[in-house]
TIFIZA-937640 format. One line per 4 residues: number of its first residue (from 1); their letters; for each residue x, y, z of N, C-alpha, C. Coordinates in nm, 4 decimals. Each point is the difference from the previous one (the first is absolute). Example, Ala and Ser with C-alpha at 12.3 -4.5 7.8 and 13.67 -1.06 7.14 Angstrom:
1> AS> 1.3190,-0.5690,0.7800,-0.0890,0.1190,0.0000,0.0900,0.1200,0.0000 ~ -0.0350,0.1050,-0.0720,0.0820,0.1190,0.0060,-0.0770,0.1090,0.0730
! end
This chain:
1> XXXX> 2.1500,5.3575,3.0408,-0.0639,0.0867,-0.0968,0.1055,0.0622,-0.0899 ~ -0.0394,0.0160,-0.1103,0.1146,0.0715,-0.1232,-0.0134,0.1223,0.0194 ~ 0.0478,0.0596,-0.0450,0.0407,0.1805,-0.0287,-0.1378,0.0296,-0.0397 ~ -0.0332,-0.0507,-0.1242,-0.0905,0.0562,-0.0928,-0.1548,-0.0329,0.1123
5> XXXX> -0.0086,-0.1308,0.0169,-0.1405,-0.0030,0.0768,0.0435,0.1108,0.1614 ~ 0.0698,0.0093,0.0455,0.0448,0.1044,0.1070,-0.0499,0.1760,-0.0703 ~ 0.0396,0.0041,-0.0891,-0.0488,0.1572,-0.0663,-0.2184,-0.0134,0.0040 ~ -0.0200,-0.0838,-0.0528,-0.1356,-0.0577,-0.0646,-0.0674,0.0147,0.1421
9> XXXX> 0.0757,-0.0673,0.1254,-0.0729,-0.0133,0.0810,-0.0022,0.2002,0.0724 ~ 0.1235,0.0607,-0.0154,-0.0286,0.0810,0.0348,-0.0456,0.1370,-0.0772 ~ -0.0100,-0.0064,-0.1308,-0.0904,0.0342,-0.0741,-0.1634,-0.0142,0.0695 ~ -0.0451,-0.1133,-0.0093,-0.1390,-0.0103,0.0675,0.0156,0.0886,0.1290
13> XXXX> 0.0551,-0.0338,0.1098,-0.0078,0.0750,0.1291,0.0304,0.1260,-0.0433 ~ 0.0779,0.0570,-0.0617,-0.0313,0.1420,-0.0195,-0.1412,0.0334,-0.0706 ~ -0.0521,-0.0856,-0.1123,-0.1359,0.0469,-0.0768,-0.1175,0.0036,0.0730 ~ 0.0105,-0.1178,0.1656,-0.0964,-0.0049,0.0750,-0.0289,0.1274,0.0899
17> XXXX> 0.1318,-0.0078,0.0709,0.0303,0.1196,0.0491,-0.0633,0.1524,-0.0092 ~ 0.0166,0.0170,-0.1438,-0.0659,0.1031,-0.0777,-0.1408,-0.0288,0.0015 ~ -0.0249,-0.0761,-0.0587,-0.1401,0.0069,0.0213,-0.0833,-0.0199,0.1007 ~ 0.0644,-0.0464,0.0993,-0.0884,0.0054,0.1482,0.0256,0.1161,0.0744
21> XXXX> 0.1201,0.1272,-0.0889,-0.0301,0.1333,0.0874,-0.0613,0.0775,-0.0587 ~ -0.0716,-0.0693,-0.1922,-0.0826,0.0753,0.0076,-0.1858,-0.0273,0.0248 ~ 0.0237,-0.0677,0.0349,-0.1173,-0.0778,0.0419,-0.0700,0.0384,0.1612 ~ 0.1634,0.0150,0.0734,-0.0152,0.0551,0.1061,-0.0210,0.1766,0.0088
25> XXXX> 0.0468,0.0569,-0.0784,-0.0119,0.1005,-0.0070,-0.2019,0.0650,-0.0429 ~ 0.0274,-0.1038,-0.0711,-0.1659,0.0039,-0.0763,-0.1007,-0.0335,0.0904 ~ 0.0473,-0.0728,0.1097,-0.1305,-0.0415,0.0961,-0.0847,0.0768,0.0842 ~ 0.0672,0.1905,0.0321,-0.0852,0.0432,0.0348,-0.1253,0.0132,-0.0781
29> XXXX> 0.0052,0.0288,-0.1110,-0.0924,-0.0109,-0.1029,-0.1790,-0.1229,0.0156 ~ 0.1048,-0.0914,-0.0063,-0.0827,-0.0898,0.0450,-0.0566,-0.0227,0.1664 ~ 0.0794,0.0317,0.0554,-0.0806,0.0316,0.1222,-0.0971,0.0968,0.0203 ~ 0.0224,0.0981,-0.0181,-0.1036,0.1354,-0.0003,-0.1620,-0.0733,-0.1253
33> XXXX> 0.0098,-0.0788,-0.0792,-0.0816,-0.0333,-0.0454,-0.1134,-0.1055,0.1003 ~ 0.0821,-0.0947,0.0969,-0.0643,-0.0756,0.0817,-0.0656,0.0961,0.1438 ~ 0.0904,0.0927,0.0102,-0.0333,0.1227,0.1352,-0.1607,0.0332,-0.0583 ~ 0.0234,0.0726,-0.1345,-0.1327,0.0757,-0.0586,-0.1606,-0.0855,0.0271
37> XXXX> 0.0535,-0.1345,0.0002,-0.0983,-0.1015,0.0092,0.0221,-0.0469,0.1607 ~ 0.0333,0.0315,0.1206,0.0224,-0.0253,0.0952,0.0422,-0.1666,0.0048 ~ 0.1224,0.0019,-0.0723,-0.0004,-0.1272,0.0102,0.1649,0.0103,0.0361 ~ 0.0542,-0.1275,0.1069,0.1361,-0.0225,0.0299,0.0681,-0.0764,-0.1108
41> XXXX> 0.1245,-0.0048,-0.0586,0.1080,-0.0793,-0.0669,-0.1437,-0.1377,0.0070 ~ 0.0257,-0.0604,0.1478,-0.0305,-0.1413,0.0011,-0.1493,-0.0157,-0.0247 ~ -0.0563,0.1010,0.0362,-0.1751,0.0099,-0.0817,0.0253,0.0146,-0.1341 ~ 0.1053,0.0545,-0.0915,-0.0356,-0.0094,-0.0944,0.0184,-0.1637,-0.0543
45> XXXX> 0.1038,-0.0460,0.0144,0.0410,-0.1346,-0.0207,-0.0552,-0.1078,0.0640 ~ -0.0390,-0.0223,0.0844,-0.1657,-0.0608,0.0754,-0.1118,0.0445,-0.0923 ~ -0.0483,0.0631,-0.0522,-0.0588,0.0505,-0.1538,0.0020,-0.1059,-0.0917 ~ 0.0929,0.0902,-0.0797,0.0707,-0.0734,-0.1383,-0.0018,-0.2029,0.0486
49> XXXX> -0.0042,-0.0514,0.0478,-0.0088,-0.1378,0.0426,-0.1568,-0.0688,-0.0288 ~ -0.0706,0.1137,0.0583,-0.1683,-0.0445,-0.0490,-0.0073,0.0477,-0.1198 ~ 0.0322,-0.0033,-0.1207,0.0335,0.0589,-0.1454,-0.1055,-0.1794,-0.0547 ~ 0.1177,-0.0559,0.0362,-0.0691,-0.1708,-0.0428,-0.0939,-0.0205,0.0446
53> XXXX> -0.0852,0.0226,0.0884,-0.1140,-0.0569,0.0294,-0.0133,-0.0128,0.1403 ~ -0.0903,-0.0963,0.0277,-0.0425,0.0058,0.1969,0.1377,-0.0921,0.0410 ~ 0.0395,0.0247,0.0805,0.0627,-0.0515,0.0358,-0.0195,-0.0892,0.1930 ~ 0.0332,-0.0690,0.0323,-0.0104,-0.0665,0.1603,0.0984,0.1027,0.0508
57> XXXX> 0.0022,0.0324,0.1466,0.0911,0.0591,0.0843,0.1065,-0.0444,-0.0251 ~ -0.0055,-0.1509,0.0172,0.1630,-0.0997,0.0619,0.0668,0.0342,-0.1623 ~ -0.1230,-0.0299,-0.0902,0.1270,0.0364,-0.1431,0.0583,0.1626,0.0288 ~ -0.0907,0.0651,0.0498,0.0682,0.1254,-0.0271,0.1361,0.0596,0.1196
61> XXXX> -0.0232,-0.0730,0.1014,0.0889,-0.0260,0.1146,0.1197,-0.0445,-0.0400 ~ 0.0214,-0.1008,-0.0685,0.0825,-0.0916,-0.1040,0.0814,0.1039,-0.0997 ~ -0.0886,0.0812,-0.1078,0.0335,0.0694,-0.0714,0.0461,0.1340,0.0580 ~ -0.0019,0.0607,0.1024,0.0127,0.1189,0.0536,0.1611,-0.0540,0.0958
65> XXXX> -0.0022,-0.1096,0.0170,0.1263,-0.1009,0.0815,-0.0507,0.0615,0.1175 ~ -0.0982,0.0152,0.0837,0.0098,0.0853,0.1722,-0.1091,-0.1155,0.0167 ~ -0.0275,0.0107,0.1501,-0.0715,-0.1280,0.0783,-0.1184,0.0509,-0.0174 ~ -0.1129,-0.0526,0.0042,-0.1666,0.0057,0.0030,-0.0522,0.1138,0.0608
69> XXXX> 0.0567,0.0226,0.0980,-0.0143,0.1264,0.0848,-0.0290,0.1726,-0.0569 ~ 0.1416,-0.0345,-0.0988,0.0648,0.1054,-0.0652,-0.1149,0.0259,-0.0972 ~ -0.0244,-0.1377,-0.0956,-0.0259,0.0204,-0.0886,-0.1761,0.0345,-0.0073 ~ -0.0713,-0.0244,0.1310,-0.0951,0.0613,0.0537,-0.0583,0.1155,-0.0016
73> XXXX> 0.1401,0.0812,0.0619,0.0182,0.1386,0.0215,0.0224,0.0477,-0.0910 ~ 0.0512,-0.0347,-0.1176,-0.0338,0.0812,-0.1272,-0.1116,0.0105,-0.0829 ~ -0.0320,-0.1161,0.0167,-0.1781,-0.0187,-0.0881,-0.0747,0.0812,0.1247 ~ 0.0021,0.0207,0.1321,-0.0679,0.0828,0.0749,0.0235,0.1469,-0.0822
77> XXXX> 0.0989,0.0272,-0.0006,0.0241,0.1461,-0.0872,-0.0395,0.0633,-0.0935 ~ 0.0401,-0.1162,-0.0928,-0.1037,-0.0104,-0.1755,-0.1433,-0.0080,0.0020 ~ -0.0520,-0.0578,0.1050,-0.1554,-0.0243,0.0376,-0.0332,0.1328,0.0804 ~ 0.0650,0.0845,0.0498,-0.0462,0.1145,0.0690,0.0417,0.1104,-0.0876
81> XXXX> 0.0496,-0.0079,-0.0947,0.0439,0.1073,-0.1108,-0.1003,-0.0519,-0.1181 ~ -0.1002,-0.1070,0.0238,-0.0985,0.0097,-0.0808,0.0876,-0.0923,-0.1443 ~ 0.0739,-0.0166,0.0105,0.1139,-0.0933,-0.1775,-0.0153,-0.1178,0.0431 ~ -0.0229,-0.0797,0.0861,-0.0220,-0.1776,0.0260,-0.1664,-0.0529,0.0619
85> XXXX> -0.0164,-0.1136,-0.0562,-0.0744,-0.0630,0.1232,0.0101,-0.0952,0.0366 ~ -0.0635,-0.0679,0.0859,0.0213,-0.1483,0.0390,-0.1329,-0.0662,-0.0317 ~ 0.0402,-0.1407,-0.0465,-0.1385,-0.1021,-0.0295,-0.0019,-0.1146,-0.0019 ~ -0.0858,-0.0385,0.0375,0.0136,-0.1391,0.0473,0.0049,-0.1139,-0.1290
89> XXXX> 0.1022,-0.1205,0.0010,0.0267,-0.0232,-0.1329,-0.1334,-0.1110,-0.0351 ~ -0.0533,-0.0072,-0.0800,-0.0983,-0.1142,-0.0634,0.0460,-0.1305,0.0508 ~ 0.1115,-0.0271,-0.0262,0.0667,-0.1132,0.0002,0.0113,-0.0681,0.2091 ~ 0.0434,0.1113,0.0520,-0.0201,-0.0608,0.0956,-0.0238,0.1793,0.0515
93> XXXX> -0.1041,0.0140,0.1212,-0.0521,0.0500,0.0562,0.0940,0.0706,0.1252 ~ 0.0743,-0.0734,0.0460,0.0849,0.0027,0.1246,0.1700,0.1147,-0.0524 ~ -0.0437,0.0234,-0.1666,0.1223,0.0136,-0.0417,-0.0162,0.1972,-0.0177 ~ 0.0726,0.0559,0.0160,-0.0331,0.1555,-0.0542,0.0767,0.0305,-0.1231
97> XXXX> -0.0314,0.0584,-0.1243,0.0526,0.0293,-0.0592,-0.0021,0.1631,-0.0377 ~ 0.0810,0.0387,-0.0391,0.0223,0.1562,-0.0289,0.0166,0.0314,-0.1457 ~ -0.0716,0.0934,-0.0422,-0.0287,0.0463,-0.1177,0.0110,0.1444,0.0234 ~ 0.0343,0.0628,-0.1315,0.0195,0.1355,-0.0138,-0.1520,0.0815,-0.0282
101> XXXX> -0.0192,0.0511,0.0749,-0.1001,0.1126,-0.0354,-0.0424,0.0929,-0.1114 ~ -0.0964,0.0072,-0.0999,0.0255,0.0748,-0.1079,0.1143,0.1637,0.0721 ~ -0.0875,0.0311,0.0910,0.1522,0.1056,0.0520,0.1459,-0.0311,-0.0165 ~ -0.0007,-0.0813,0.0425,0.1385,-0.0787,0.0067,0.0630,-0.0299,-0.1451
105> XXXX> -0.1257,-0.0815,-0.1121,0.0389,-0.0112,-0.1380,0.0754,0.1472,-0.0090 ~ -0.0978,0.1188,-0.0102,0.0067,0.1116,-0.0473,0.1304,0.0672,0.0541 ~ 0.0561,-0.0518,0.1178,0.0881,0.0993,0.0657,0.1589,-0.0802,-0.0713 ~ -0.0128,-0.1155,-0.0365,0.0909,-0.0442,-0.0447,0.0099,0.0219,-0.1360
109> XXXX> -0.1521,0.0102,-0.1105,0.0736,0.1093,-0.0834,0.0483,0.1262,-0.0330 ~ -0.0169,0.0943,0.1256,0.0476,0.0958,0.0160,0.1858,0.0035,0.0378 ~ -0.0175,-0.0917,0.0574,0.1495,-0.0581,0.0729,0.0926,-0.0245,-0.1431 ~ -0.0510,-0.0773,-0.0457,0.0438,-0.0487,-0.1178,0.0528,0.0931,-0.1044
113> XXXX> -0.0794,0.0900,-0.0662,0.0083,0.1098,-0.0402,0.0948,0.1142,0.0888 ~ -0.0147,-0.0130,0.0832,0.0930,0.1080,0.0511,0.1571,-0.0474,-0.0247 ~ 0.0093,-0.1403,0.0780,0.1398,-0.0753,-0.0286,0.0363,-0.0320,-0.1268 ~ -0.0953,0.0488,-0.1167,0.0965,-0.0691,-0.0994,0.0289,0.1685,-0.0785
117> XXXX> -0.0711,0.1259,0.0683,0.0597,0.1479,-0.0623,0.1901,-0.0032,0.0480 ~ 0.0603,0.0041,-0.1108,0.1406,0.0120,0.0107,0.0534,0.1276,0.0948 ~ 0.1428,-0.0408,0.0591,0.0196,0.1136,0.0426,0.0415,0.1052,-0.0948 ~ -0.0149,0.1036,0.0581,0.0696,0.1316,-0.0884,0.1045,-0.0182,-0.0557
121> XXXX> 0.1507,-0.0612,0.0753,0.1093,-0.0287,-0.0810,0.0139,-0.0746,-0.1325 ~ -0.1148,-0.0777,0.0063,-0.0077,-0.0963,-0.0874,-0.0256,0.0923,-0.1553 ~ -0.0384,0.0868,0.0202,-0.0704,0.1090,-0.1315,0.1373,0.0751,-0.0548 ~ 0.0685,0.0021,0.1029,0.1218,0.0532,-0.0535,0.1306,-0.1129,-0.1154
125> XXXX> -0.0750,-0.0953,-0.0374,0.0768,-0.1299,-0.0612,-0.0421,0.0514,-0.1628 ~ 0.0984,-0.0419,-0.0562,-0.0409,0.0027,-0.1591,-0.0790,-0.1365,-0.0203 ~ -0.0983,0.0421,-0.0976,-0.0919,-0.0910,-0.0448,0.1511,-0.1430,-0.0474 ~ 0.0645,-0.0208,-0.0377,0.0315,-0.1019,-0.0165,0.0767,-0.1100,0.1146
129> XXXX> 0.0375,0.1237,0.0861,0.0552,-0.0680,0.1495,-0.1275,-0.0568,0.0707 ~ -0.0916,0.0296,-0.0348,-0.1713,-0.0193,0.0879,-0.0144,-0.1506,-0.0786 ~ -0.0188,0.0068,-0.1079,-0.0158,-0.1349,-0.1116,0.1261,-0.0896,0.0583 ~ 0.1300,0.0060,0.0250,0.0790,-0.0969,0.0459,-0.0052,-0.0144,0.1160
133> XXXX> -0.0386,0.1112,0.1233,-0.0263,-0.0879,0.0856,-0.1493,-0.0892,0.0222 ~ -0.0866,0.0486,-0.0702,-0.1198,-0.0931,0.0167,0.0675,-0.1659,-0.0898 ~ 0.0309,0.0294,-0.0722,0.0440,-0.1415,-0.0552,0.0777,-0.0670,0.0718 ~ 0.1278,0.0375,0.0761,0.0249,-0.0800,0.1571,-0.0383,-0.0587,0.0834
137> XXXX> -0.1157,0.1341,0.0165,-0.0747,-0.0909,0.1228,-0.1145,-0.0487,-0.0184 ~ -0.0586,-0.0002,-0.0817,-0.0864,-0.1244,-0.1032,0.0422,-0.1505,0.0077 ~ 0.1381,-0.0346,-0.0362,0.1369,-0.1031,0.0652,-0.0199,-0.0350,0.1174 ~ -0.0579,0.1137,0.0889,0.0433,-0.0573,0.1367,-0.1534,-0.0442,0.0404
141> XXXX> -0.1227,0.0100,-0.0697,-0.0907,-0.0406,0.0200,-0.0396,-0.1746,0.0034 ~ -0.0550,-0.0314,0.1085,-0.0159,-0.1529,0.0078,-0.0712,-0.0528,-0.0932 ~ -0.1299,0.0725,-0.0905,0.0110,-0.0882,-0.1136,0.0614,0.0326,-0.1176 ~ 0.1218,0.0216,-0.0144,0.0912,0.0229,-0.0806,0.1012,-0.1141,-0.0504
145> X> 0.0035,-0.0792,0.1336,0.1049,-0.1368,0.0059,-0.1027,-0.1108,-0.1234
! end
């Protein structure tokens, strides 16, 4: 590696750095929003997954990466907090699929809305530092490439 890509690379690790302590810093925020709704970290994100549509267990087992078991026990959760249900798919009968509950719609736009109110520090930025960093990370958005 050269000098210059050696700075570049540690340029990034410092910019990440930063921003994952403030991200971390910011997460009580976002937690206390999933508490209000009695919901855990992984209930909320077991959530946000039925966003697309019904989904089969094994896809969501798959998508959650934990074994069938696991991924059971969370749709048990979401289904007893009233945000999921289970149904049997048209296609084949033998199959369960999970869908979000208008509760569930609703609690995820509440979720939503809550996670995208900035933190407080963020208010303390001059309007033009706010405009350059949104244009950054606009860049770092996947349909951006």
């Amino acid at each position: 590696m050269t000098q210059s890509s050696d700075n570049e690379a540690d340029r990034a690790v410092e910019a990440w750095r930063l921003m994952f302590a403030f991200l971390m810093r910011s997460a009580p925020e976002r937690l206390h929003a999933q508490q209000e709704r009695g919901l855990t970290p992984n209930d909320s994100r077991a959530l946000f997954t039925l966003v697309a549509g019904d989904k089969p267990m094994g896809t969501l087992a798959k998508e959650w990466a934990c074994d069938p078991s696991t991924a059971t026990w969370l749709v048990d959760r979401l289904e007893r907090a009233g945000l999921a249900e289970r149904i049997a798919s048209a296609a084949d009968r033998r199959v369960k699929l999970v869908r979000a509950t208008p509760k569930g719609r609703t609690t995820i736009q509440e979720l939503m809305a809550a996670y995208h109110r900035p933190p407080a520090e963020m208010a303390r930025l001059a309007q033009g530092d706010l405009d350059e960093l949104a244009r950054i990370l606009r860049i770092l958005q996947p349909d951006s490439a």
